[in-house]
mmCIF file of the N, C-alpha and C atoms, coordinates in Angstrom:
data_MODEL
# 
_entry.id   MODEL 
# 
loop_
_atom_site.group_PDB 
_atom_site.id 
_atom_site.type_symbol 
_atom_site.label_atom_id 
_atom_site.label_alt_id 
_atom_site.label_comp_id 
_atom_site.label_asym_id 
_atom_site.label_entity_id 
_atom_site.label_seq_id 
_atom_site.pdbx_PDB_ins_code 
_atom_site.Cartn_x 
_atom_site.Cartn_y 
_atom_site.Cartn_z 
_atom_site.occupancy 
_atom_site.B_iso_or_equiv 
_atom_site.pdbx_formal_charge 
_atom_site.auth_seq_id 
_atom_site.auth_comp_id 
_atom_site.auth_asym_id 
_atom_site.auth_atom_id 
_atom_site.pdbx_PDB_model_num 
ATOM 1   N N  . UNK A 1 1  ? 66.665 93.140 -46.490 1.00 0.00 ? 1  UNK A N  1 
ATOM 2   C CA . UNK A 1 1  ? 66.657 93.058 -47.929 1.00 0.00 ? 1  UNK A CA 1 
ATOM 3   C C  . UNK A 1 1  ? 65.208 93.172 -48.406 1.00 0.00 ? 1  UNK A C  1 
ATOM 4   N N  . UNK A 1 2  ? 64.606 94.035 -49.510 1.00 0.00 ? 2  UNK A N  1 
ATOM 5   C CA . UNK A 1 2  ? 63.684 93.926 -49.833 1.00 0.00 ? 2  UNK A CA 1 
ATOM 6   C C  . UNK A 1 2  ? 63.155 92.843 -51.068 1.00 0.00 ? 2  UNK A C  1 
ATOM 7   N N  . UNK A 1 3  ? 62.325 92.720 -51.153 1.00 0.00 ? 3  UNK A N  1 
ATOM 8   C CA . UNK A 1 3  ? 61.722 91.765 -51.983 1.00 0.00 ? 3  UNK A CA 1 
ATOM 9   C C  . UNK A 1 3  ? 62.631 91.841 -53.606 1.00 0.00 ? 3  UNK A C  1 
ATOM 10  N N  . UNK A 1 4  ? 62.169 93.514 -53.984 1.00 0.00 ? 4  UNK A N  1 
ATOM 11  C CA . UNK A 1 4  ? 62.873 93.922 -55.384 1.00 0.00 ? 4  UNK A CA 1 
ATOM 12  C C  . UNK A 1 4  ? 64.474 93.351 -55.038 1.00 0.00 ? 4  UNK A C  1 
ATOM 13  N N  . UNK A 1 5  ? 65.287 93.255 -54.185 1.00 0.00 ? 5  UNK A N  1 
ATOM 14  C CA . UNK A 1 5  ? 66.207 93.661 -54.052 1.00 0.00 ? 5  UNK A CA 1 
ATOM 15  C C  . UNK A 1 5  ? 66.947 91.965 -54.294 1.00 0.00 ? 5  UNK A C  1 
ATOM 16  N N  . UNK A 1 6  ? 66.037 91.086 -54.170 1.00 0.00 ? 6  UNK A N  1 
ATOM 17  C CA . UNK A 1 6  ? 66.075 89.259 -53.962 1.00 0.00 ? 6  UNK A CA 1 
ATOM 18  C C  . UNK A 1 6  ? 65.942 88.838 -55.418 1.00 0.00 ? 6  UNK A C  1 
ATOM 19  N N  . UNK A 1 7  ? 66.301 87.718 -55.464 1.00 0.00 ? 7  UNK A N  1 
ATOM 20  C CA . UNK A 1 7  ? 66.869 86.691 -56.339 1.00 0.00 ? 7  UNK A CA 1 
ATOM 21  C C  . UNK A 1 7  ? 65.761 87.307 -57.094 1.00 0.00 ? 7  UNK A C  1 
ATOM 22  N N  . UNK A 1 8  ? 65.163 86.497 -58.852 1.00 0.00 ? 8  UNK A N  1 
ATOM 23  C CA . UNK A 1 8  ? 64.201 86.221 -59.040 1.00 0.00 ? 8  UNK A CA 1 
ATOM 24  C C  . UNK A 1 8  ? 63.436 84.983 -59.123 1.00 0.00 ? 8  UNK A C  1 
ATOM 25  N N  . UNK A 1 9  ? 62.182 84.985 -58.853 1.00 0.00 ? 9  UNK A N  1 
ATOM 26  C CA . UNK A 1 9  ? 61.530 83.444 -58.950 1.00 0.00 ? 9  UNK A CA 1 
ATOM 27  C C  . UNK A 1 9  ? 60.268 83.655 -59.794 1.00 0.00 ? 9  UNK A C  1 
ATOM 28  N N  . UNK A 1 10 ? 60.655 82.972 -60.880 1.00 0.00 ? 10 UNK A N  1 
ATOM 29  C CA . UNK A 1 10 ? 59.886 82.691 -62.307 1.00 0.00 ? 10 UNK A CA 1 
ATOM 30  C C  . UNK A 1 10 ? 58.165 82.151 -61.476 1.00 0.00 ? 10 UNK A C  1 
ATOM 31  N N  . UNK A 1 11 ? 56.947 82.795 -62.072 1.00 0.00 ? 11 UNK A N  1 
ATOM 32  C CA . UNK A 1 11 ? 55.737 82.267 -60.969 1.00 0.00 ? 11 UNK A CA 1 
ATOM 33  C C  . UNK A 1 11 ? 54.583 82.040 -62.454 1.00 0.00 ? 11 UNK A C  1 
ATOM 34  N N  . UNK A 1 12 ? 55.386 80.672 -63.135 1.00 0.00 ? 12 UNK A N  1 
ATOM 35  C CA . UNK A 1 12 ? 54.848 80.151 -64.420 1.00 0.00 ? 12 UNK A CA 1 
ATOM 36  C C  . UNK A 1 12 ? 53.429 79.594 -64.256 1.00 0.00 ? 12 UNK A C  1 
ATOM 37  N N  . UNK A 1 13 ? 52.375 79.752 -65.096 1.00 0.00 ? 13 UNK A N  1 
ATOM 38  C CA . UNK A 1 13 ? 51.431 79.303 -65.264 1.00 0.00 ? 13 UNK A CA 1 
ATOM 39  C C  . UNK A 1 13 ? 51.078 77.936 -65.047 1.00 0.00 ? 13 UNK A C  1 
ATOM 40  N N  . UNK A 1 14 ? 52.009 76.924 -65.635 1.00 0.00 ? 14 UNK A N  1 
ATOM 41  C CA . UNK A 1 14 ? 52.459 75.815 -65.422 1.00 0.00 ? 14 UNK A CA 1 
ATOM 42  C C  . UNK A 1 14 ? 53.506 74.702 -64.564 1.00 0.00 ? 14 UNK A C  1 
ATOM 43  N N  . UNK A 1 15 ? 52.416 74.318 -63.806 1.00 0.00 ? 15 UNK A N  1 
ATOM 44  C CA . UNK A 1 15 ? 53.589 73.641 -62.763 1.00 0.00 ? 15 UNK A CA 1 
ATOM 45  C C  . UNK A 1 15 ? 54.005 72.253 -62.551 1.00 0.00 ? 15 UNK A C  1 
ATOM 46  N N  . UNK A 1 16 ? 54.460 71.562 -63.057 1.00 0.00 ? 16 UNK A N  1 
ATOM 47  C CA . UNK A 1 16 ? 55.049 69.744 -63.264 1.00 0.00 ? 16 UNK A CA 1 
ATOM 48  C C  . UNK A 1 16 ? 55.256 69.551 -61.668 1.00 0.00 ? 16 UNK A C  1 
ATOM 49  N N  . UNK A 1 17 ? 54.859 68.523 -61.031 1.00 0.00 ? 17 UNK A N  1 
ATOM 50  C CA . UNK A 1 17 ? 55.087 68.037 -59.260 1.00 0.00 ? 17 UNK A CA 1 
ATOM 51  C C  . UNK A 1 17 ? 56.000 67.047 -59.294 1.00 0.00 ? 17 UNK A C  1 
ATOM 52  N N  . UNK A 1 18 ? 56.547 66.709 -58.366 1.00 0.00 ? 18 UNK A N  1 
ATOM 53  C CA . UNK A 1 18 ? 56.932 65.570 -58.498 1.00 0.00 ? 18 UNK A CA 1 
ATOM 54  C C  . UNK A 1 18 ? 56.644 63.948 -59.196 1.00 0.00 ? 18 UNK A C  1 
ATOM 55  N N  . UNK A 1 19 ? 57.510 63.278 -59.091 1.00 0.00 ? 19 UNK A N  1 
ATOM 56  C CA . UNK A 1 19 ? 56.754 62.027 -59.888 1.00 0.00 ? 19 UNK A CA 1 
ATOM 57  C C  . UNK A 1 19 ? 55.906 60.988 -58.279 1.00 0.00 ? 19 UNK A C  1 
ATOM 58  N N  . UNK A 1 20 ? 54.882 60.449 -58.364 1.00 0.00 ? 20 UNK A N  1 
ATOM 59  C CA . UNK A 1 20 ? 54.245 59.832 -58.042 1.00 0.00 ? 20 UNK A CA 1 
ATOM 60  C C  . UNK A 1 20 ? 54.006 58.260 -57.983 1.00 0.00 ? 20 UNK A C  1 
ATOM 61  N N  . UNK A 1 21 ? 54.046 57.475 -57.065 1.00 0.00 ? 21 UNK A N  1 
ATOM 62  C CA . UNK A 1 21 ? 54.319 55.747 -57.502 1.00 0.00 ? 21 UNK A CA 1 
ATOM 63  C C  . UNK A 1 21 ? 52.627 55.617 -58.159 1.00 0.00 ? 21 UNK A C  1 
ATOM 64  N N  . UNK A 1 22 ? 52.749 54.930 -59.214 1.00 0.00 ? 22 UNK A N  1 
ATOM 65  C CA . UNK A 1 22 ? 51.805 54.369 -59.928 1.00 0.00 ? 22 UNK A CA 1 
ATOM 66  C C  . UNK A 1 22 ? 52.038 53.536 -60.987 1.00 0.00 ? 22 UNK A C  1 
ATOM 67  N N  . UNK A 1 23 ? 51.156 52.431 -62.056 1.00 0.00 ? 23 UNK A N  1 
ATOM 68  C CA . UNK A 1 23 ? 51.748 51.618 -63.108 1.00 0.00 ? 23 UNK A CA 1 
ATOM 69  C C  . UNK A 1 23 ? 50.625 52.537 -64.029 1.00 0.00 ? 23 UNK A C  1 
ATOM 70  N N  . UNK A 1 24 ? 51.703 53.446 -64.860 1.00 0.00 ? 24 UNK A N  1 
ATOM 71  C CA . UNK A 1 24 ? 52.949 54.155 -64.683 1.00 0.00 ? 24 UNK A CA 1 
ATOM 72  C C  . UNK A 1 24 ? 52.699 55.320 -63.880 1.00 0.00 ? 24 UNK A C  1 
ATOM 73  N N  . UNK A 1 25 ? 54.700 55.436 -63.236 1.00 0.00 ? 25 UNK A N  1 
ATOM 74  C CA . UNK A 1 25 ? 54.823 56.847 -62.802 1.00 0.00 ? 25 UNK A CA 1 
ATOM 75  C C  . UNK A 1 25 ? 53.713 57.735 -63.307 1.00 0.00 ? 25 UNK A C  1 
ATOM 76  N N  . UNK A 1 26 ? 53.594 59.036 -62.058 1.00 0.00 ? 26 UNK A N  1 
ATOM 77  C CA . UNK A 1 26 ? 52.673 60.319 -63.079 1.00 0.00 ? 26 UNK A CA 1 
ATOM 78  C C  . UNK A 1 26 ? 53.086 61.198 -62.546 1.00 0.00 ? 26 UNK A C  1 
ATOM 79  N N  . UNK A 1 27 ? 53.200 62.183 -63.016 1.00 0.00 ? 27 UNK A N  1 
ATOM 80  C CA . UNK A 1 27 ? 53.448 63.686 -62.012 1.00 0.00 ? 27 UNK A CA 1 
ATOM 81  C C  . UNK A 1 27 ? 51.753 64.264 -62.180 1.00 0.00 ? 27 UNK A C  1 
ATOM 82  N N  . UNK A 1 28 ? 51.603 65.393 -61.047 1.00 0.00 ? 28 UNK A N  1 
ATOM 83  C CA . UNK A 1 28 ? 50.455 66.300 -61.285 1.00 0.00 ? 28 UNK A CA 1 
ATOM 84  C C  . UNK A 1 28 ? 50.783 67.452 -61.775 1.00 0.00 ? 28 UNK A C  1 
ATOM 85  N N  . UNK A 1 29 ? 50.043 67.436 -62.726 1.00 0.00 ? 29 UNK A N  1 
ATOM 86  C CA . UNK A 1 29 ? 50.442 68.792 -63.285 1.00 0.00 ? 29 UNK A CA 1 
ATOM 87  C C  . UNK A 1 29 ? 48.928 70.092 -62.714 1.00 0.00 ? 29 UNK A C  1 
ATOM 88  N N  . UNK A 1 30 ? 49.384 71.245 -62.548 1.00 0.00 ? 30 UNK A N  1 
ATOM 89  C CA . UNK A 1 30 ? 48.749 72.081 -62.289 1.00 0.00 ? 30 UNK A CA 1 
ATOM 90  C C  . UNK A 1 30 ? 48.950 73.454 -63.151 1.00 0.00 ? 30 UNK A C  1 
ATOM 91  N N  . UNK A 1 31 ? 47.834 74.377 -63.605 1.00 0.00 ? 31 UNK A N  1 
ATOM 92  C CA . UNK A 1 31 ? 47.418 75.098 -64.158 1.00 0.00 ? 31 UNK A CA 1 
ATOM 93  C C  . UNK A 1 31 ? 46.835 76.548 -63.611 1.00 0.00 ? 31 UNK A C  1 
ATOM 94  N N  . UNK A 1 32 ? 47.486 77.827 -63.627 1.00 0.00 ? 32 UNK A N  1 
ATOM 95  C CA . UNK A 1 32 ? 46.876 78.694 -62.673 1.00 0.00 ? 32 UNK A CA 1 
ATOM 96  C C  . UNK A 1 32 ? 46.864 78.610 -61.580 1.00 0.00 ? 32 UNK A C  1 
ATOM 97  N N  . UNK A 1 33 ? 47.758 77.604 -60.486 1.00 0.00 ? 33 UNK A N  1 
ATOM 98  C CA . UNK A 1 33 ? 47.229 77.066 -59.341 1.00 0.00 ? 33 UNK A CA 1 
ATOM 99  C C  . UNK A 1 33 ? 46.324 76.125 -59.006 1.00 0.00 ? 33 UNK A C  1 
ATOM 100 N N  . UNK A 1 34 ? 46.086 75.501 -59.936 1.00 0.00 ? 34 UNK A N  1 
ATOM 101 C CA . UNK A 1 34 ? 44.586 74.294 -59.795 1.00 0.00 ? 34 UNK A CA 1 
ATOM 102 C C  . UNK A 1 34 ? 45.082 73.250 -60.522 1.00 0.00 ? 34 UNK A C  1 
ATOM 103 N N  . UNK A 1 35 ? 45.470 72.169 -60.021 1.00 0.00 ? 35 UNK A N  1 
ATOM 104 C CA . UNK A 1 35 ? 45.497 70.723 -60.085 1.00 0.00 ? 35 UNK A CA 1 
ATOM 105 C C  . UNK A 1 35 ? 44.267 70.867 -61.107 1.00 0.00 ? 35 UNK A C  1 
ATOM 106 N N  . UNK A 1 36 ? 44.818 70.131 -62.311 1.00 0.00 ? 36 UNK A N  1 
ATOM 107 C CA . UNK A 1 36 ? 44.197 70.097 -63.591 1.00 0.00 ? 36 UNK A CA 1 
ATOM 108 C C  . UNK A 1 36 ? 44.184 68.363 -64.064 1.00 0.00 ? 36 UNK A C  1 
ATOM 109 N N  . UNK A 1 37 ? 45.156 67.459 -63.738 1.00 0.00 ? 37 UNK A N  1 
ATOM 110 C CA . UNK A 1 37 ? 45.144 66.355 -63.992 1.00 0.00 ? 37 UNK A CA 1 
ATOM 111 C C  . UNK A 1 37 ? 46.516 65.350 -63.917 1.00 0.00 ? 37 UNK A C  1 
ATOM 112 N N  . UNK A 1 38 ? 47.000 64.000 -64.495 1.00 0.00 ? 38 UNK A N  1 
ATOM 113 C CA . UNK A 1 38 ? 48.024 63.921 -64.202 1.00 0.00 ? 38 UNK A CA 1 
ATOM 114 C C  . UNK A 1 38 ? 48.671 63.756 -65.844 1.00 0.00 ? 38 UNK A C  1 
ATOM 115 N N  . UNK A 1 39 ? 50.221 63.202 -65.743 1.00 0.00 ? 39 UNK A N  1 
ATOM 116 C CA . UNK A 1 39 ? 50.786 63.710 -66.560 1.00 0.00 ? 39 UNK A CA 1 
ATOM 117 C C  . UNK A 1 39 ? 51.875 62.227 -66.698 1.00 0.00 ? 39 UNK A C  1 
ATOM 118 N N  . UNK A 1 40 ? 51.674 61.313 -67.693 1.00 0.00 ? 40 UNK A N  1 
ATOM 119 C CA . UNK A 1 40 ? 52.434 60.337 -67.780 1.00 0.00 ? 40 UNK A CA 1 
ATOM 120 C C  . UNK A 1 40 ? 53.853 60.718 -68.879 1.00 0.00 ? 40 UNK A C  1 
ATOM 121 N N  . UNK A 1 41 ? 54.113 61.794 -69.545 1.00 0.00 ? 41 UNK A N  1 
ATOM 122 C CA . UNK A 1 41 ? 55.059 62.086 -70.594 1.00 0.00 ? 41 UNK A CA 1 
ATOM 123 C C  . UNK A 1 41 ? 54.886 63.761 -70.513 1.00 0.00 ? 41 UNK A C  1 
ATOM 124 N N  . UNK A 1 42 ? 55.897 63.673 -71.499 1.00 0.00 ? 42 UNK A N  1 
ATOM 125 C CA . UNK A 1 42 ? 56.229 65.353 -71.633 1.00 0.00 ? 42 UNK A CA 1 
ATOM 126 C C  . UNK A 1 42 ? 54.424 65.881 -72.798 1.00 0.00 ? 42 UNK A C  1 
ATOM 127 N N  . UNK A 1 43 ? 54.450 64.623 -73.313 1.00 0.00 ? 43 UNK A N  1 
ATOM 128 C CA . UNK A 1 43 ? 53.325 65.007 -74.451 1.00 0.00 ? 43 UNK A CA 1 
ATOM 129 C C  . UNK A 1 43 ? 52.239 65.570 -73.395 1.00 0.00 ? 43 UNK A C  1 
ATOM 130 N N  . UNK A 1 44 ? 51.434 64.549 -72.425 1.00 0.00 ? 44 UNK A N  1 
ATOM 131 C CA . UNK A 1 44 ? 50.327 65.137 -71.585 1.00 0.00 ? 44 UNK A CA 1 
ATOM 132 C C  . UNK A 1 44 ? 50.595 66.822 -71.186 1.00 0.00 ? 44 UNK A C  1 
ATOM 133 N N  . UNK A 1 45 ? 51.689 67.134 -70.460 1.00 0.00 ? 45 UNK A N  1 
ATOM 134 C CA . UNK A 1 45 ? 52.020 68.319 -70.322 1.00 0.00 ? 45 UNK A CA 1 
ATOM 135 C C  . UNK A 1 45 ? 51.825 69.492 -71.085 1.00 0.00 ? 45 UNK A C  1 
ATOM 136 N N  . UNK A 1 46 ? 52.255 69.299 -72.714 1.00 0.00 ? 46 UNK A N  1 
ATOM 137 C CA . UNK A 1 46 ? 51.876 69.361 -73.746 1.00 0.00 ? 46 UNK A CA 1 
ATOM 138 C C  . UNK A 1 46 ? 50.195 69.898 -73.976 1.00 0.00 ? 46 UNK A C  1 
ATOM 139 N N  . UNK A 1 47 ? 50.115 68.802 -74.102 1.00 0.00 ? 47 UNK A N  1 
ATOM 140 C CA . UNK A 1 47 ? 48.360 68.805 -74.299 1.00 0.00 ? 47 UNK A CA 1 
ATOM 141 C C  . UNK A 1 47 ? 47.160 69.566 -73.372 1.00 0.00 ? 47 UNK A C  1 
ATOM 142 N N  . UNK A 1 48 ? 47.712 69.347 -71.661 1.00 0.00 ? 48 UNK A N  1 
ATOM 143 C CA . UNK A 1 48 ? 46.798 69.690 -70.980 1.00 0.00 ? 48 UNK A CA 1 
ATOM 144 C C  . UNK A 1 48 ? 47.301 71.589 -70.943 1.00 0.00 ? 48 UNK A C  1 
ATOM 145 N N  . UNK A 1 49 ? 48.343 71.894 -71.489 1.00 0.00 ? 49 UNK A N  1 
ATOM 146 C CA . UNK A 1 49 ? 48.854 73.438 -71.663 1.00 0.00 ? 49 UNK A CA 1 
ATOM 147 C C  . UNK A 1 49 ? 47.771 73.853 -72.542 1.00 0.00 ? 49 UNK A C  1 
ATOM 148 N N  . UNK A 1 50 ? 47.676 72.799 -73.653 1.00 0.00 ? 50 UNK A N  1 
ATOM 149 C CA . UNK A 1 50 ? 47.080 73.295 -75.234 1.00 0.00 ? 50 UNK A CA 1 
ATOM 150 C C  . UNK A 1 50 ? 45.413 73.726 -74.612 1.00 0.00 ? 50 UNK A C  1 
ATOM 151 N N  . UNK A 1 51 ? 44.839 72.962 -73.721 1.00 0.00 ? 51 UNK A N  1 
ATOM 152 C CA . UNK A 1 51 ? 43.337 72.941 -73.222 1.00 0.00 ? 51 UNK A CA 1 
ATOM 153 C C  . UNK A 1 51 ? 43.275 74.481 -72.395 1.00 0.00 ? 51 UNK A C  1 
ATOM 154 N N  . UNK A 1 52 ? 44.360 74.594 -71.940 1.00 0.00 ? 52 UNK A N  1 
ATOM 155 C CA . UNK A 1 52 ? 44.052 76.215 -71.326 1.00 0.00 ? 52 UNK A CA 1 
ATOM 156 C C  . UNK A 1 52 ? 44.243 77.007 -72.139 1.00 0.00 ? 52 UNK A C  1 
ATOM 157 N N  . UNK A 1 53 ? 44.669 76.870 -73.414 1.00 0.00 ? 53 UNK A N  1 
ATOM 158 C CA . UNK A 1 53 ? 44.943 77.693 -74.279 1.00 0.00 ? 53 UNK A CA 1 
ATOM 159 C C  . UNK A 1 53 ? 46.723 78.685 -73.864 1.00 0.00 ? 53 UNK A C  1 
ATOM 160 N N  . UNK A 1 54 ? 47.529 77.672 -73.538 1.00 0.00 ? 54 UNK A N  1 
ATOM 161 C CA . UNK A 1 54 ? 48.691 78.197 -73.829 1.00 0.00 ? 54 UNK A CA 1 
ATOM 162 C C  . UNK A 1 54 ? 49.483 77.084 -74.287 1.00 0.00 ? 54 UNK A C  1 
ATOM 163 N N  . UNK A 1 55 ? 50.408 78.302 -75.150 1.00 0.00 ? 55 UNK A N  1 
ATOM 164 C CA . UNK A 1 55 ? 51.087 77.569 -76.503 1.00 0.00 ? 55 UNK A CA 1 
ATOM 165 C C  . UNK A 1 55 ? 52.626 77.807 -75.296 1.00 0.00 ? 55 UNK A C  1 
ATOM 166 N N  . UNK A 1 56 ? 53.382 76.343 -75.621 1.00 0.00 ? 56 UNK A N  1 
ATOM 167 C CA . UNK A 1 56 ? 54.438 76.006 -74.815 1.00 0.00 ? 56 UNK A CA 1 
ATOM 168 C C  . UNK A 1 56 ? 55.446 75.930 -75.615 1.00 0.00 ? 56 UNK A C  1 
ATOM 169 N N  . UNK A 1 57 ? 56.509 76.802 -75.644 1.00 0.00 ? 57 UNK A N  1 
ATOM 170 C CA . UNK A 1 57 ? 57.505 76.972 -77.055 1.00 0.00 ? 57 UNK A CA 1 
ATOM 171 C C  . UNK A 1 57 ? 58.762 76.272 -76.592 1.00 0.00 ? 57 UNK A C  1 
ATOM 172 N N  . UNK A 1 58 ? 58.838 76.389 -75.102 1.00 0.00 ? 58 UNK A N  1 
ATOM 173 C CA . UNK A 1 58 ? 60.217 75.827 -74.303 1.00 0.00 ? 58 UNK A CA 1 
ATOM 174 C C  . UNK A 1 58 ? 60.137 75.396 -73.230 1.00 0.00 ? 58 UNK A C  1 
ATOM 175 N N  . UNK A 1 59 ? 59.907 74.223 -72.977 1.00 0.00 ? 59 UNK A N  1 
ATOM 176 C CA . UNK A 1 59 ? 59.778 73.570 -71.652 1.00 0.00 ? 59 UNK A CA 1 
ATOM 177 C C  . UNK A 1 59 ? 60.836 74.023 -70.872 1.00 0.00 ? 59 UNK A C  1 
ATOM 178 N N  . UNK A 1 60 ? 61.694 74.322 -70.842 1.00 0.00 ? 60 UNK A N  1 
ATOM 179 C CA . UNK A 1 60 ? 63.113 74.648 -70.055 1.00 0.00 ? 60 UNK A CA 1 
ATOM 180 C C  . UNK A 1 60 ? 63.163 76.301 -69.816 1.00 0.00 ? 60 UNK A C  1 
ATOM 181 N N  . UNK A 1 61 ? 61.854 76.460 -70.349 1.00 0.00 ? 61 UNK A N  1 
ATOM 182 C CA . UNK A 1 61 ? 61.966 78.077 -69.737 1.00 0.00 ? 61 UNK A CA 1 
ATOM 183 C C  . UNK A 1 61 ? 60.829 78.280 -68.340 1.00 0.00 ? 61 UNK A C  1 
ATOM 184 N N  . UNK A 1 62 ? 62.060 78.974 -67.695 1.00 0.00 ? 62 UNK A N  1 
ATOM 185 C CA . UNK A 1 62 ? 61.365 78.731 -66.146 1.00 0.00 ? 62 UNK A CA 1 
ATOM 186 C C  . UNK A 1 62 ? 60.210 79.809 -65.689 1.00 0.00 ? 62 UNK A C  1 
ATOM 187 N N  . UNK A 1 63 ? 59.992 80.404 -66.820 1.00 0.00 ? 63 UNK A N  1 
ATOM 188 C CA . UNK A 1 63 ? 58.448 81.612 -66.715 1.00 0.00 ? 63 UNK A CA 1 
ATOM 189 C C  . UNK A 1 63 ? 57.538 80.924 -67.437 1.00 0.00 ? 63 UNK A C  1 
ATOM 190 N N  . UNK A 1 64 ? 57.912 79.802 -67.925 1.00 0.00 ? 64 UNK A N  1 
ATOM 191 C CA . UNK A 1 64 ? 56.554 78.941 -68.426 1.00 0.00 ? 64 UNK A CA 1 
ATOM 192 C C  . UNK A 1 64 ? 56.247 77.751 -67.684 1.00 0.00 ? 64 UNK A C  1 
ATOM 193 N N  . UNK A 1 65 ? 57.119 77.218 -68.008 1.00 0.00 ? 65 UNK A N  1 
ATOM 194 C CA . UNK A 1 65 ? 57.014 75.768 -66.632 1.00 0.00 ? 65 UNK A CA 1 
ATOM 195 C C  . UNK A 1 65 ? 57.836 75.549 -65.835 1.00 0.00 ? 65 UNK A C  1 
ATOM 196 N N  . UNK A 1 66 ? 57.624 75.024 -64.079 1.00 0.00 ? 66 UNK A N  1 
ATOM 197 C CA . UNK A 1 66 ? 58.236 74.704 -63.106 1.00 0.00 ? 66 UNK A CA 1 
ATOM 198 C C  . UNK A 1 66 ? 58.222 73.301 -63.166 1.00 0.00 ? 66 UNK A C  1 
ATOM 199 N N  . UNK A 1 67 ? 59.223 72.799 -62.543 1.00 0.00 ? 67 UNK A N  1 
ATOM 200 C CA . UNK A 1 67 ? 59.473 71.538 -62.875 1.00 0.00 ? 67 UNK A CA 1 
ATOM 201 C C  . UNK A 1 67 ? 60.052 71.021 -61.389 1.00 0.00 ? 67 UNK A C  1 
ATOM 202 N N  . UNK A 1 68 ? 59.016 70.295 -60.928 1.00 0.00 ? 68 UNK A N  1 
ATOM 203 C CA . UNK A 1 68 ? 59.250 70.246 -59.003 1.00 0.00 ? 68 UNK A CA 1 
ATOM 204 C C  . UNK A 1 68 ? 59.422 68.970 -59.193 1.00 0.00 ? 68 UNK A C  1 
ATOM 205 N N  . UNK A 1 69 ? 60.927 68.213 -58.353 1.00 0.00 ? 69 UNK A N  1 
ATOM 206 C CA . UNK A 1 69 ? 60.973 67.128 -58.254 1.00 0.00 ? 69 UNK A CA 1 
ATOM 207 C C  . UNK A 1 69 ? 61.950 66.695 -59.397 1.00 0.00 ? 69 UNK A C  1 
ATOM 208 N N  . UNK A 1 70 ? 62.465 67.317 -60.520 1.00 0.00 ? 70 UNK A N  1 
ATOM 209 C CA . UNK A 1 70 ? 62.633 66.738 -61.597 1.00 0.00 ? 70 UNK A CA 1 
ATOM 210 C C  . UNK A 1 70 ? 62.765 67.466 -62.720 1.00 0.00 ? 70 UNK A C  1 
ATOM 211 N N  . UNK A 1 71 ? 63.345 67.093 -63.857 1.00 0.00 ? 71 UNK A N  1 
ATOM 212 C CA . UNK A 1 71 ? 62.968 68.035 -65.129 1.00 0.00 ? 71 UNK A CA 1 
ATOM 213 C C  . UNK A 1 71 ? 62.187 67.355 -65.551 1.00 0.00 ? 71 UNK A C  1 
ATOM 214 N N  . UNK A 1 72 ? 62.301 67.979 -67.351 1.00 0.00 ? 72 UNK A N  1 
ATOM 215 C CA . UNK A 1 72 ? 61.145 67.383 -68.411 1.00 0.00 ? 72 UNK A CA 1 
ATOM 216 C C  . UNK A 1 72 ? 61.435 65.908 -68.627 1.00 0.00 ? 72 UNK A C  1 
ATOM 217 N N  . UNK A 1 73 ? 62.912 65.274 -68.251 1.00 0.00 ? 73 UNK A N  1 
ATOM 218 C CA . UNK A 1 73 ? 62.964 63.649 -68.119 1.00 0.00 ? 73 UNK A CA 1 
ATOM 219 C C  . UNK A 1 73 ? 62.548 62.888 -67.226 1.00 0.00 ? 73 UNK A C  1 
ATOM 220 N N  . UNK A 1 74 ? 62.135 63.506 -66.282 1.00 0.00 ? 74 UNK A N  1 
ATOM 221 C CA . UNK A 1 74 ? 61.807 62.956 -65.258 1.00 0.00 ? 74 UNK A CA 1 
ATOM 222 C C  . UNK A 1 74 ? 60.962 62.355 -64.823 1.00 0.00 ? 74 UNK A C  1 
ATOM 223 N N  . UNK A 1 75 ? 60.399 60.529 -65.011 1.00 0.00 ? 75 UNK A N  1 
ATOM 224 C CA . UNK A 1 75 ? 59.340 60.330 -65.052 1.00 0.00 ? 75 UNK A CA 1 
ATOM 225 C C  . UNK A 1 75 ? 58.795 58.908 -64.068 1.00 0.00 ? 75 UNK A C  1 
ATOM 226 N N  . UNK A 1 76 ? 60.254 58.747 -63.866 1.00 0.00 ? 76 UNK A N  1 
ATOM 227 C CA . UNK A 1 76 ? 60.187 57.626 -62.775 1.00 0.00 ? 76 UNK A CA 1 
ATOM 228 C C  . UNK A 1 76 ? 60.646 57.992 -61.552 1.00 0.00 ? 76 UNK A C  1 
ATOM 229 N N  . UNK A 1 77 ? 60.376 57.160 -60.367 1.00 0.00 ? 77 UNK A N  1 
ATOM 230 C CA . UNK A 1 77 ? 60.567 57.344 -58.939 1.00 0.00 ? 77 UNK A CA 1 
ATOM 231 C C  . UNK A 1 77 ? 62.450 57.108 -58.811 1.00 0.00 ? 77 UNK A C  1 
ATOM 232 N N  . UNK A 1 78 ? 62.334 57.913 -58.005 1.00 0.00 ? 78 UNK A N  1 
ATOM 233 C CA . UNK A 1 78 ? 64.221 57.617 -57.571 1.00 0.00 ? 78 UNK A CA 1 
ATOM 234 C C  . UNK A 1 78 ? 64.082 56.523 -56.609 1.00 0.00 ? 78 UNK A C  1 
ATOM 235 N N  . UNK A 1 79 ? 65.214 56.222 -57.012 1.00 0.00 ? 79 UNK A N  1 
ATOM 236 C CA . UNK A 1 79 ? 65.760 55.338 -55.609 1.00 0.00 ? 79 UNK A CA 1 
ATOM 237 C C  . UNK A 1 79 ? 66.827 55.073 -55.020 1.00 0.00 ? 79 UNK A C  1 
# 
């Protein structure tokens, strides 16, 4: 099977990680590939988009943000 020929996989600017134990939870969020900072709410996500200069119209769109571990609710540890 060739590459063209395979699923597609959205390769968004923006990438949400899993959530992380801390007081509070955090995910890392990353930018271009570069760990940019962490991320206690959907707002930080938000904000640290706004500093690279991209405007985020739909969190749930998967060519803008990946969402590893979790969606945009996702902010505490499972158990």
């Amino acid at each position: 099977m060739t590459e063209s020929a395979g699923p597609y996989t959205a390769h968004p600017r923006i990438m949400v990680l899993g959530v992380q134990p801390g007081t509070p939870p955090f995910r890392i969020v990353e930018i271009d590939g570069e760990v940019i900072g962490e991320a206690k709410a959907i707002t930080d996500v938000l904000l640290a988009a706004a500093a690279f200069g991209i405007t985020v119209h739909d969190l749930d769109d998967p060519d803008v943000v990946r969402w590893v571990g979790g969606d945009k609710h996702t902010w505490t540890l499972r158990r």
